[in-house]
VEXDREN-2710 file (C-alpha; in Angstrom, 1 decimal):
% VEXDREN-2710
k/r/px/py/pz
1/UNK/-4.8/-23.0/-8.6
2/UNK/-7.1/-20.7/-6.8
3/UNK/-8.0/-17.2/-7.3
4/UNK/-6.7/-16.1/-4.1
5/UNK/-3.3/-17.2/-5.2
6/UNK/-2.7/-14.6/-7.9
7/UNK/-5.2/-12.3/-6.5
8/UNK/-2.4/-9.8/-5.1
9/UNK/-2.7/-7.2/-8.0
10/UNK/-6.0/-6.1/-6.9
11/UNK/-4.9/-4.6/-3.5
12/UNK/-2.6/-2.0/-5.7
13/UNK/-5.5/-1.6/-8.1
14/UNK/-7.2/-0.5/-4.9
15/UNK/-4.3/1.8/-3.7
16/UNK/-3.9/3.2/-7.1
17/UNK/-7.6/4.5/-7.4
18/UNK/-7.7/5.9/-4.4
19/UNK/-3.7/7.6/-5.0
20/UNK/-5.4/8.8/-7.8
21/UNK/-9.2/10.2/-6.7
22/UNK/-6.8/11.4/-3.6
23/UNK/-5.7/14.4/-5.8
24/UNK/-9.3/15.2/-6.4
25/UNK/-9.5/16.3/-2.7
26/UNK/-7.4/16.5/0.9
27/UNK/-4.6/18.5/-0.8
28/UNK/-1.7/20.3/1.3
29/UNK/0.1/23.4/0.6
30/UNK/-1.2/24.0/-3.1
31/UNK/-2.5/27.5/-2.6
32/UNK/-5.4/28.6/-4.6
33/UNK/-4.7/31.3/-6.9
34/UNK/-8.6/32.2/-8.2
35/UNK/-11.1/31.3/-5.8
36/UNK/-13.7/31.0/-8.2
37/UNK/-11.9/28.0/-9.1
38/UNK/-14.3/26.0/-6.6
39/UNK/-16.8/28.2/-6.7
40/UNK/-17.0/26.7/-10.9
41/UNK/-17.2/22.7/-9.4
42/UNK/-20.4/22.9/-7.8
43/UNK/-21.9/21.2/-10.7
44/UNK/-21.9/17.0/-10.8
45/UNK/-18.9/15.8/-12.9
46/UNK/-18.6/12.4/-14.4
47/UNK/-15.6/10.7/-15.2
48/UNK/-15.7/7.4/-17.2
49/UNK/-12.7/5.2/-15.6
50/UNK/-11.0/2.9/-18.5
51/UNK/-8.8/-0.3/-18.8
52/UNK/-7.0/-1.5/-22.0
53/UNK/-9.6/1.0/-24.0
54/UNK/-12.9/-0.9/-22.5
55/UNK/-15.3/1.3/-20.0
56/UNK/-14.7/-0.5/-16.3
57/UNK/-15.9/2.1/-13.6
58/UNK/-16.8/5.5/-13.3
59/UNK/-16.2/8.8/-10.8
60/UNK/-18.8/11.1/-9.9
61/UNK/-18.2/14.4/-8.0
62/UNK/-20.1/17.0/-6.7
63/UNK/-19.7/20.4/-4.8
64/UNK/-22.4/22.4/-2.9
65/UNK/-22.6/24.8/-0.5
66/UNK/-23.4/24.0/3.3
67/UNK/-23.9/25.9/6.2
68/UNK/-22.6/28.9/7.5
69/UNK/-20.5/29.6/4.3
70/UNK/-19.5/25.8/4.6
71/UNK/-18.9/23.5/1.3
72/UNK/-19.7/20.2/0.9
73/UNK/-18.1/17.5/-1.6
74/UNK/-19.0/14.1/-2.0
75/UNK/-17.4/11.5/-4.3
76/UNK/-18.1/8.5/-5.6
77/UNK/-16.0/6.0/-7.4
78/UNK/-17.4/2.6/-9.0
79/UNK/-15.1/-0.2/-10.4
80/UNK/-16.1/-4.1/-12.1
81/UNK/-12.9/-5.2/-11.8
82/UNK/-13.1/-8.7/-14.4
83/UNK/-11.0/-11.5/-12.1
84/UNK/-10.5/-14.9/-14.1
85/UNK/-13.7/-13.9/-15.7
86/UNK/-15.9/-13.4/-12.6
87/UNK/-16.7/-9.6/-11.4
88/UNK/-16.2/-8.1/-8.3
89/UNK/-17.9/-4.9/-7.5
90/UNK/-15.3/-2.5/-5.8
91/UNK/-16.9/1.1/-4.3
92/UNK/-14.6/4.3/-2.7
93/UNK/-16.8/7.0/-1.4
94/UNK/-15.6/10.0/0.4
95/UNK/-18.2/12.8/2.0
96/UNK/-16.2/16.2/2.9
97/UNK/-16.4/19.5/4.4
98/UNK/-14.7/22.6/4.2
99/UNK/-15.0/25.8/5.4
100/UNK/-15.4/29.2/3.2
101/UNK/-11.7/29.5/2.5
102/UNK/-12.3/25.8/1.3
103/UNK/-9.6/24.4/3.8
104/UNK/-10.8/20.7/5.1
105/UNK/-12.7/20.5/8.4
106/UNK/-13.9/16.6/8.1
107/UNK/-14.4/13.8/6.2
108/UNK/-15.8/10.2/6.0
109/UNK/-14.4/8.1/3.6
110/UNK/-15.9/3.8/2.9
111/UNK/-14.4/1.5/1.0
112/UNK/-17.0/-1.4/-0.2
113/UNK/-16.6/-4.5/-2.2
114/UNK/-17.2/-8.4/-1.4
115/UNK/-16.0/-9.4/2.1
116/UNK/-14.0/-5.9/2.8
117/UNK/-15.6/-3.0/3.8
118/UNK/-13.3/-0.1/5.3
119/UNK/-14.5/3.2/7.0
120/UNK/-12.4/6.0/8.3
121/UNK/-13.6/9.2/9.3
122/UNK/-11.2/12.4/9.9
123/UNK/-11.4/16.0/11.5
124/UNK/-8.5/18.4/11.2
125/UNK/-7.0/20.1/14.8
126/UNK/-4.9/22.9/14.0
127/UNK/-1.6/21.1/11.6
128/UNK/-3.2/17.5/12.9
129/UNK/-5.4/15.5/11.6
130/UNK/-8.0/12.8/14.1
131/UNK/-8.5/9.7/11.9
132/UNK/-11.4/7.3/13.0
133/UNK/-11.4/3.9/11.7
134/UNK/-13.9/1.4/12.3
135/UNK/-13.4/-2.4/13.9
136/UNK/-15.7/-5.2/13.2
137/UNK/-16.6/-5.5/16.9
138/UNK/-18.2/-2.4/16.6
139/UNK/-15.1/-0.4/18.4
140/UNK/-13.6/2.5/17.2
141/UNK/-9.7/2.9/16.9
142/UNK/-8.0/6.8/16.4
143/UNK/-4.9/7.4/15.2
144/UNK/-3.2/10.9/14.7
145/UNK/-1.2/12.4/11.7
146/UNK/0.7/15.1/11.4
147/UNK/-0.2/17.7/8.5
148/UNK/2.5/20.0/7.2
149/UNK/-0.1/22.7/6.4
150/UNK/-3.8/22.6/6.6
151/UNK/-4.6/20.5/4.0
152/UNK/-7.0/22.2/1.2
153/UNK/-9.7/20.5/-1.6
154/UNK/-9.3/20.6/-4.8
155/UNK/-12.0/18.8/-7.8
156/UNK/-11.9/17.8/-11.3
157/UNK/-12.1/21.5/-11.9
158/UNK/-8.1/22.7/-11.4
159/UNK/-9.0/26.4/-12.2
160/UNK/-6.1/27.1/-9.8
161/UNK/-3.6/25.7/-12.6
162/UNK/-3.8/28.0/-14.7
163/UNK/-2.1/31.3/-13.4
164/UNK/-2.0/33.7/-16.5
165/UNK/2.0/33.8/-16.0
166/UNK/1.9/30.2/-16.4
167/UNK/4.6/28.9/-18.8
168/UNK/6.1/25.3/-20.1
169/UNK/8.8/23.8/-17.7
170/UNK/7.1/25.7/-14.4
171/UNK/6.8/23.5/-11.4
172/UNK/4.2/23.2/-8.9
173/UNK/4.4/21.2/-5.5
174/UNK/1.5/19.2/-4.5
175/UNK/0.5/17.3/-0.9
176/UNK/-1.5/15.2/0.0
177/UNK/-3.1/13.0/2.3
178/UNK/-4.9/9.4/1.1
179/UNK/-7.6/8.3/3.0
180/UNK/-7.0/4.4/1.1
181/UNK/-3.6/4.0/2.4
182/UNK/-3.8/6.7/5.1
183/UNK/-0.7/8.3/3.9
184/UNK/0.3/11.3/2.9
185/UNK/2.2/12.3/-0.5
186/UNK/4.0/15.0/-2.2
187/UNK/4.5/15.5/-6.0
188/UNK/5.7/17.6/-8.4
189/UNK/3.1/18.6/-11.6
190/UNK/5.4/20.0/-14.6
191/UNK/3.7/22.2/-17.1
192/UNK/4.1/20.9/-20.8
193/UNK/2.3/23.9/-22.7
194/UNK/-1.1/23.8/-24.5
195/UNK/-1.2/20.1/-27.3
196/UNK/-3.8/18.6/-29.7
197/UNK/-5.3/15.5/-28.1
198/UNK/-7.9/13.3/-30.0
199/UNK/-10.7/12.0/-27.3
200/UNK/-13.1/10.0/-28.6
201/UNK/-12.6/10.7/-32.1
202/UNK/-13.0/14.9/-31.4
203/UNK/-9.3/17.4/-31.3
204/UNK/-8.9/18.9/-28.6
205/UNK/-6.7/21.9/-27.5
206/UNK/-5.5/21.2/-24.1
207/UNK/-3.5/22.0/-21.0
208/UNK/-1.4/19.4/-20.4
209/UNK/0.5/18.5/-17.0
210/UNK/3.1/15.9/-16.2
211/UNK/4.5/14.3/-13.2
212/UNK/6.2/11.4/-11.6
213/UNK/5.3/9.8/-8.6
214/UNK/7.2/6.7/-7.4
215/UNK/8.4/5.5/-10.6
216/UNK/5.2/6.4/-12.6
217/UNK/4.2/8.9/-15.3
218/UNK/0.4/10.6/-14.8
219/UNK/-0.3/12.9/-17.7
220/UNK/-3.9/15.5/-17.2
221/UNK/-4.8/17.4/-19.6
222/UNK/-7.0/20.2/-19.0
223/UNK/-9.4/22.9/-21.1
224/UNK/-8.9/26.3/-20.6
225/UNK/-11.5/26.6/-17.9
226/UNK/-9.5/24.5/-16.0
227/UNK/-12.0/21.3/-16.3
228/UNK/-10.1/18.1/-16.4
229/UNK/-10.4/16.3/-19.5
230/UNK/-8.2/13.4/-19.6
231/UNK/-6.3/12.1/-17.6
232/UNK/-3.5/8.9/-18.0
233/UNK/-2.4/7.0/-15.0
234/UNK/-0.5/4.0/-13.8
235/UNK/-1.2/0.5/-14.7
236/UNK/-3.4/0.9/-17.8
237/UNK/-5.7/3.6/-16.3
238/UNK/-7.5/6.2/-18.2
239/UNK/-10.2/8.9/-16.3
240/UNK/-12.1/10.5/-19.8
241/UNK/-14.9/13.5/-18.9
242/UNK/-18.4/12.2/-19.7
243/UNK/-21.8/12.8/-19.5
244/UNK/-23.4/10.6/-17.0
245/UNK/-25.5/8.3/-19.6
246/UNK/-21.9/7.2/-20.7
247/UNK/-19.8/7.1/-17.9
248/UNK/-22.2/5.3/-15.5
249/UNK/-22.7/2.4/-18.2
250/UNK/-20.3/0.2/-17.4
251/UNK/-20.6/-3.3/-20.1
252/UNK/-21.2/-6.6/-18.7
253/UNK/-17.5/-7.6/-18.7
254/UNK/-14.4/-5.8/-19.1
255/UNK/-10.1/-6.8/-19.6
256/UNK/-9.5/-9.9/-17.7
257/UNK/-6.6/-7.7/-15.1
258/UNK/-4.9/-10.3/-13.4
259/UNK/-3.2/-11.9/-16.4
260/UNK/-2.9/-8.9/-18.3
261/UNK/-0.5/-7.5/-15.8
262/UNK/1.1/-10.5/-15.4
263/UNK/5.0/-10.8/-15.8
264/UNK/5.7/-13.1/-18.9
265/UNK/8.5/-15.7/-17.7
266/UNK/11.2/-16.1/-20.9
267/UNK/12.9/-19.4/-20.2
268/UNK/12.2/-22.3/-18.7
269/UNK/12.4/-22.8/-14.8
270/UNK/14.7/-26.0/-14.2
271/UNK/13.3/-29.3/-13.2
272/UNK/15.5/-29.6/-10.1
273/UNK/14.1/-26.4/-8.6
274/UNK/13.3/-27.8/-5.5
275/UNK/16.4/-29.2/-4.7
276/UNK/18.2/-26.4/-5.4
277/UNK/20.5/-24.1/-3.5
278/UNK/19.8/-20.9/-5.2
279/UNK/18.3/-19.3/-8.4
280/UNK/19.2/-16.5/-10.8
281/UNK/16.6/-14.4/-13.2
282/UNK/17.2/-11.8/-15.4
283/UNK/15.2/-8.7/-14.4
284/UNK/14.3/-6.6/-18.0
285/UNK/12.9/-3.4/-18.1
286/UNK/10.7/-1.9/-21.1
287/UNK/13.5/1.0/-22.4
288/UNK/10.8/3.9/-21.4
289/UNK/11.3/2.9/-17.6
290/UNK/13.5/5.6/-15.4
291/UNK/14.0/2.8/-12.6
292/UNK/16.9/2.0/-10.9
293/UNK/15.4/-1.8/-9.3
294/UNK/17.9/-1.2/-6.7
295/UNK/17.6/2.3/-5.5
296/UNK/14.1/2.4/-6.4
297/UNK/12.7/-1.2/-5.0
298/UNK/13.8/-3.8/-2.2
299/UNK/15.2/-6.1/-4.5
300/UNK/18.2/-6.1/-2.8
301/UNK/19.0/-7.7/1.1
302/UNK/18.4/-10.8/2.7
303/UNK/18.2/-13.8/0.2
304/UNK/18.5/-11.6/-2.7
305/UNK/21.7/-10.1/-4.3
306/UNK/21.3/-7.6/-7.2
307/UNK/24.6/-7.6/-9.6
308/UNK/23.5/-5.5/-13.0
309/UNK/20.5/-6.9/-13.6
310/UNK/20.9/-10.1/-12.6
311/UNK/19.1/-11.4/-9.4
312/UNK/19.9/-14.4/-7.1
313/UNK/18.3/-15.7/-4.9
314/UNK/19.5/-18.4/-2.0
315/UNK/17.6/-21.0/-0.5
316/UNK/17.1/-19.7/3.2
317/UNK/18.0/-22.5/5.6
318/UNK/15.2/-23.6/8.0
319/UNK/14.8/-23.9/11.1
320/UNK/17.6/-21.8/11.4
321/UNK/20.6/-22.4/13.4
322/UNK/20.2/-23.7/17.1
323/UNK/20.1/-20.5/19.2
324/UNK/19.0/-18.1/16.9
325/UNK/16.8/-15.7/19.1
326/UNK/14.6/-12.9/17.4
327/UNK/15.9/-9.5/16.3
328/UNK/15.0/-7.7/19.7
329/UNK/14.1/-9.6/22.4
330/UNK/10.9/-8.3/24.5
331/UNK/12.1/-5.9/27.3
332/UNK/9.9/-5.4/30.5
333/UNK/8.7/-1.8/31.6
334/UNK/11.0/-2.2/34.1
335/UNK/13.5/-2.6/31.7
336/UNK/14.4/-6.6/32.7
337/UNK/15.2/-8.5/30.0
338/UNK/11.8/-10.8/29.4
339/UNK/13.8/-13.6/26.7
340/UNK/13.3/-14.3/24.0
341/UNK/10.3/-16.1/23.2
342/UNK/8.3/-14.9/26.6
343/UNK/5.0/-14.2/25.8
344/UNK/4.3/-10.3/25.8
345/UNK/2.5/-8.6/28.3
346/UNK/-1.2/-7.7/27.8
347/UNK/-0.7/-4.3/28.6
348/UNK/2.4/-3.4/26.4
349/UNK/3.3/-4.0/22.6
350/UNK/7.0/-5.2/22.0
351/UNK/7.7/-2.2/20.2
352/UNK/6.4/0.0/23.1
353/UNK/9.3/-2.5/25.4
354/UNK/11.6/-1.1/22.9
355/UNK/12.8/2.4/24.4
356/UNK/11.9/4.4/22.2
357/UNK/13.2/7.8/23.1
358/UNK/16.5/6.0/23.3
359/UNK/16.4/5.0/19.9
360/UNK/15.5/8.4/18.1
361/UNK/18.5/10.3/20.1
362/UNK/20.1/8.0/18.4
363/UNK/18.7/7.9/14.9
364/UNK/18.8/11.8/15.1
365/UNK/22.7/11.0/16.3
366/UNK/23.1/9.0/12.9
367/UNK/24.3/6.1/14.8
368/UNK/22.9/2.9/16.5
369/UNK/23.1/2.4/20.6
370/UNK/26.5/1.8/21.8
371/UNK/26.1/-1.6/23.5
372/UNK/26.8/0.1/27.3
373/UNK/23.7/2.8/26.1
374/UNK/21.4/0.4/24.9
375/UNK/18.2/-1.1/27.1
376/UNK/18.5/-4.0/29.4
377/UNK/17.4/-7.5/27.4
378/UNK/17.9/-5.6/23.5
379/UNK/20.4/-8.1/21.5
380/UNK/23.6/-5.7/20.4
381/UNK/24.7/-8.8/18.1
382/UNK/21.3/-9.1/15.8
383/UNK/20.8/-5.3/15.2
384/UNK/22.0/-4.1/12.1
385/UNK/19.3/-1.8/12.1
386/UNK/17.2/-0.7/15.4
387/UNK/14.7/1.5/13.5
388/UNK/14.2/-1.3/11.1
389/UNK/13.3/-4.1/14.2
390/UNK/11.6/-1.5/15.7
391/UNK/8.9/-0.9/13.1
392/UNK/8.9/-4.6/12.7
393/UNK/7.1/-5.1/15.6
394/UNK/5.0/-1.6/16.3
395/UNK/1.1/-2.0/16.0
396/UNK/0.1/-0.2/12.6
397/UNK/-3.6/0.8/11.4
398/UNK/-3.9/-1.8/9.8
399/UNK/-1.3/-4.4/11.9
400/UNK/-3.2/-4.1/15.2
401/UNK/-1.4/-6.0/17.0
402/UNK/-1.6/-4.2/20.3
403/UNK/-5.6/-5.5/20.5
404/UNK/-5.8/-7.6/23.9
405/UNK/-8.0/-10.2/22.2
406/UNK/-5.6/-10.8/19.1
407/UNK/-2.5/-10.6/21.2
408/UNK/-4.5/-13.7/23.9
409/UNK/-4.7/-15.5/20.7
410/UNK/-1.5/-15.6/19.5
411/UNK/-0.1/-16.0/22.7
412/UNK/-2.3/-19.0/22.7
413/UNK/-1.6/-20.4/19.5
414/UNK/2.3/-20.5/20.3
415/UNK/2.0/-22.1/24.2
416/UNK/4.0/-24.8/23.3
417/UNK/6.7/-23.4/21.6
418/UNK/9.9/-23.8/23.2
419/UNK/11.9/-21.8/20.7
420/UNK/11.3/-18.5/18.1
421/UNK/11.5/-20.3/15.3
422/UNK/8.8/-22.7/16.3
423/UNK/6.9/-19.9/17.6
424/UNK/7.0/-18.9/13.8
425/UNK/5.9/-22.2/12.5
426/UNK/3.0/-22.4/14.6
427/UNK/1.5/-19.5/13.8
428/UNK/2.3/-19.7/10.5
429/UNK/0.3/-23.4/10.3
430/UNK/-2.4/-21.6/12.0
431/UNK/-2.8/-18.7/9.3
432/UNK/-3.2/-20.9/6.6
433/UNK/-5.3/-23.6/8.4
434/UNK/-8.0/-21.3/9.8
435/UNK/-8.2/-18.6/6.7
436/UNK/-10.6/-19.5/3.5
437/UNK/-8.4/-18.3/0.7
438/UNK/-11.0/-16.3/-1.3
439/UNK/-10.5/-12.8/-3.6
440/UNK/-10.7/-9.7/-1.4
441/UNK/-11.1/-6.6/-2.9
442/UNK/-10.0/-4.1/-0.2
443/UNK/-7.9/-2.9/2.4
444/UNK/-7.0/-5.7/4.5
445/UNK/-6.5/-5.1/8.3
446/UNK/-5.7/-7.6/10.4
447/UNK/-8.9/-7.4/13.2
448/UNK/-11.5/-8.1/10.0
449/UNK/-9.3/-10.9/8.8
450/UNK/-9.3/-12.5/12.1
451/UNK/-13.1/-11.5/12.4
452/UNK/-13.8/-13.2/8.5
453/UNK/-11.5/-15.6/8.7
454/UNK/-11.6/-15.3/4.7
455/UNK/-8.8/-13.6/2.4
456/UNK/-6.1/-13.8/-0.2
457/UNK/-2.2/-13.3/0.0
458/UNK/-3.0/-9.7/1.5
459/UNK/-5.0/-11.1/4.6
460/UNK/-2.9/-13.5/4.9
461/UNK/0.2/-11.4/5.0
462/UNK/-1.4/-9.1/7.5
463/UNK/-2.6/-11.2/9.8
464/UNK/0.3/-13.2/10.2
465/UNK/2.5/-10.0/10.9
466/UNK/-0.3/-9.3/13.8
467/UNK/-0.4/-11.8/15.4
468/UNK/3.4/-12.8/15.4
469/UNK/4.7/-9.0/16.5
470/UNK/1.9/-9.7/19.3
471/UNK/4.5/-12.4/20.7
472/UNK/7.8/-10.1/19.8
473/UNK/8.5/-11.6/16.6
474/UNK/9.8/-9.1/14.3
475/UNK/8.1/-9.0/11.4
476/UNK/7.4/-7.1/8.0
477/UNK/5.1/-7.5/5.1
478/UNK/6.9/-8.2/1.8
479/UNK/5.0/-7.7/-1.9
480/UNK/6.5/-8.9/-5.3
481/UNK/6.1/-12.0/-7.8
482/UNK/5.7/-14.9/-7.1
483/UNK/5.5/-18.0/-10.3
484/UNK/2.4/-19.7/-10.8
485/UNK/1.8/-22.1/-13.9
486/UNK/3.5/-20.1/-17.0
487/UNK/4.4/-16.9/-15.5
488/UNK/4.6/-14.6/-12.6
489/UNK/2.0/-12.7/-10.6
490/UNK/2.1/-10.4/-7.9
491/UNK/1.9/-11.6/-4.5
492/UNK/2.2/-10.7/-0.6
493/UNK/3.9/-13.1/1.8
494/UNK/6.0/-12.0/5.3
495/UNK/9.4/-11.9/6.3
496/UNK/10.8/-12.7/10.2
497/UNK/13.5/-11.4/11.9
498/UNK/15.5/-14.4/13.3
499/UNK/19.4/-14.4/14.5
500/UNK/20.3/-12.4/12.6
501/UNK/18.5/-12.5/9.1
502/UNK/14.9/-12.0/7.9
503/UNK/13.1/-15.4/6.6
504/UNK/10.6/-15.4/4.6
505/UNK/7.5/-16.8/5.4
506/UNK/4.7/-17.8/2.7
507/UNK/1.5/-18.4/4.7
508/UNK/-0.7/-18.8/1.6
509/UNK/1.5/-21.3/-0.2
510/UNK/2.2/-22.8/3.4
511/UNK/6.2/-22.6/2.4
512/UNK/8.4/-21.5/5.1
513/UNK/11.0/-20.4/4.0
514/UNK/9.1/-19.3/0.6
515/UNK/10.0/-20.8/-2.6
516/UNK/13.1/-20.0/-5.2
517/UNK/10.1/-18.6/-6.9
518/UNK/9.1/-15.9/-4.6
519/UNK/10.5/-12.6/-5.9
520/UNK/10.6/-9.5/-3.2
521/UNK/10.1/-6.4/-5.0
522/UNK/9.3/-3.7/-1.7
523/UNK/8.5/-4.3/1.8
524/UNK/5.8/-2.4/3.7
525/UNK/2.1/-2.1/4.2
526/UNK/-0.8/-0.9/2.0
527/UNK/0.9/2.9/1.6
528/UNK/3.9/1.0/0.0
529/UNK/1.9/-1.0/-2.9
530/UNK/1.4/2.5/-5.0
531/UNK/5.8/2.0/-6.0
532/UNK/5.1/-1.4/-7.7
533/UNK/2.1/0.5/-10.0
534/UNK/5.5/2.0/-11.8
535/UNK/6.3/-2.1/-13.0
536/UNK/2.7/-3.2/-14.1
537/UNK/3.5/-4.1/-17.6
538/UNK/6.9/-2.8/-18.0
539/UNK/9.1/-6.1/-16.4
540/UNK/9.8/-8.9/-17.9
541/UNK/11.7/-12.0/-16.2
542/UNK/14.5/-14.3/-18.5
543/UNK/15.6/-17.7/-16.5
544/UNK/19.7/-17.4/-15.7
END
């Protein structure tokens, strides 16, 4: 088995570090009760990062002043992330600048690490914010988000905490925007009152915070300048305050992290798997968990019924059945019905043949298009959910499928394709023929992918949904587990819209449908991955 098979954790490793150096800085609505707060951070802070107790990265920030009563900040964040006992170098950097009231003006954020490299650069307009992100033909594509107030910094120094009125059970609300996932975030920090916490063999009286943020308990404790100390995160993360000579010395090898956040299997998976017509695990969760796996996750839909907490899954059959046609069939500007596997025009993405006016009136309406109101060539029949299709096949960030040369391509690879469903079986063969599965640490997108033509399940996954929403295929990213020699790892694969059901689609393993094996836990791109931090080490699976 390669690496790049069970190398699917270290995307949410990524998303989680930057989720969590993302409250360091680009925060919304917060407002600053002593402005000396900042004014205290201009200093270089250190923050050792730790895993399982062992030393395996570091944080530095600093704050100056700049310009015309601008402030600067820069961070840097370090990781050797240990992966079957080689080490792989991961870097997040951010530069920023604010103005005198400290609100954000611009930034420039790189991600760096073997074979990824991602840079985005932002400015703020009014309640919007300009993102720039790079392409590896040199181009440059912009995207805009919408702010819900002008988004202010904050640094390891949280001052602003600390109201003297502050008392245990208050409640703060905190947004934010994460330049990782480019995604914004809200959360809520609960005050838990002043405790004794032993660092590194010292008390210490502290300030300590608490929240929950999809599904998973952060804990900061803080001194009484407001300096973060400590702070406990997600997935076996710990940010200690240290001097530089400390934090910076990061030891030849650290925790091995795929296997340690693998899901143990208890049980036996029959002999006869392959020939069988469905399976059923047992999904346990440590007694500390507050999850609901059905309200909480996509466990449920599809191939996979949830009853208690017993899962089954059901062999998807394949091809499917004669006639199936995809979700939404691509519409012309005109609004002729263009079938359903013609190639899409150059100049339009299938989501923009999608009306999309049409189809907020009548999300904002609560209801789905009567079939008289609906757009010429859009199947009624297939649509159990039109915003669902819809963002299925819409160009992303990091889904470009709306570039001219990827869209040529795929419309290329699928030429002879008479039908949808082989549409999705050549391009599936495709992915997995031309990509070198290798570990990628970093955010994958799919114009680098198709530029390296190297990745794991996370290139894989994104590529594929590019290139098959270029033809009109509906298509979604899935994450979850997937079992691999004793137990299960995390994983990425896809999931088509055909008929009317979504198949999955496996273009790592080359399994279409995936295996009995494959286990969806959400569905969504790189903003999405932060939810499964809340099950790293807390599931187990037990065979049915």
């Amino acid at each position: 088995m390669t690496i790049a098979l069970r190398i699917g954790i270290l995307l949410i490793w990524v998303v989680l570090l930057g989720l969590l150096l993302g409250r360091d800085y680009l925060v919304e609505e917060l407002q600053l009760r002593e402005t000396t707060a900042l004014e205290q951070g201009r200093e270089t802070s250190f923050a050792g990062v730790y895993f399982r107790g062992e030393r395996i990265g570091f944080v530095r920030s600093r704050l100056t002043p700049g310009a015309e009563d601008e402030m600067r900040l820069e961070q840097e964040a370090y990781l050797l992330l240990n992966v079957l006992d080689e080490h792989h170098p991961v870097r997040l950097r951010l530069k920023a600048r604010l103005d005198k009231a400290h609100l954000l003006q611009s930034f420039d954020f790189t991600l760096l690490s073997p074979f990824a490299e991602t840079r985005a650069r932002g400015r703020v307009e009014g309640l919007e914010l300009l993102l720039e992100l790079d392409t590896p033909r040199g181009g440059v594509r912009q995207e805009r988000i919408r702010l819900q107030a002008p988004p202010r910094i904050a640094t390891n120094q949280r001052a602003y905490l600390l109201p003297p009125e502050l008392a245990p059970g208050d409640r703060l609300r905190v947004s934010y925007f994460d330049p990782v996932s480019l995604a914004g975030h809200e959360r809520i920090l609960e005050y838990r009152g002043k405790e004794r916490e032993v660092i590194e063999g010292r008390i210490h009286n502290l300030h300590r915070f608490s929240e929950t943020f999809a599904g998973m308990r952060i804990n900061v404790w803080l001194n009484d300048q407001g300096r973060m100390v400590k702070e406990q995160s997600p997935a076996g993360f710990v940010f200690l305050a240290e001097p530089e000579f400390r934090a910076t010395d990061i030891p030849a090898a650290g925790p091995e992290i795929l296997t340690s956040v693998a899901v143990p299997l208890e049980g036996r998976l029959p002999a006869d798997l392959a020939q069988r017509a469905q399976m059923q695990y047992r999904l346990l969760l440590d007694q500390e968990v507050d999850l609901d796996l059905a309200q909480d996750f996509d466990v449920v839909g599809g191939r996979q019924q949830l009853t208690g907490n017993i899962l089954t899954i059901n062999r998807e059959q394949w091809p499917p059945p004669v006639g199936s046609e995809t979700c939404a069939p691509a519409v012309s500007r005109e609004g002729r019905a263009g079938g359903p596997q013609s190639p899409l025009a150059a100049d339009s993405s299938a989501a923009e043949r999608m009306d999309a006016q049409e189809a907020a009136d009548a999300s904002e309406a609560g209801r789905m298009p009567a079939e008289n109101e609906r757009p010429a060539g859009i199947a009624a029949p297939h649509q159990r959910n039109y915003q669902e299709v819809k963002a299925a096949l819409a160009a992303t960030p990091h889904v470009q499928s709306d570039d001219p040369e990827l869209a040529d391509l795929a419309r290329r690879i699928v030429t002879e394709a008479q039908t949808p469903a082989a549409q999705v079986e050549k391009l599936a063969a495709w992915v997995h023929q031309e990509l070198e599965q290798r570990p990628v640490m970093g955010i994958p997108d799919a114009l680098s992918v198709l530029e390296t033509r190297v990745g794991d399940c996370n290139e894989h996954a994104t590529l594929f949904a590019a290139l098959a929403r270029a033809v009109g295929l509906p298509t979604r990213i899935t994450a979850g587990l997937v079992h691999m020699e004793d137990r299960f790892y995390y994983h990425a694969w896809n999931e088509v819209c055909l008929g009317d059901q979504w198949y999955s689609v496996d273009t790592t393993l080359n399994q279409l449908p995936a295996g009995l094996t494959h286990i969806r836990l959400i569905t969504g791109e790189t903003a999405e991955m932060v939810r499964l931090g809340a099950l790293l080490g807390k599931l187990r699976l037990k065979t049915e």
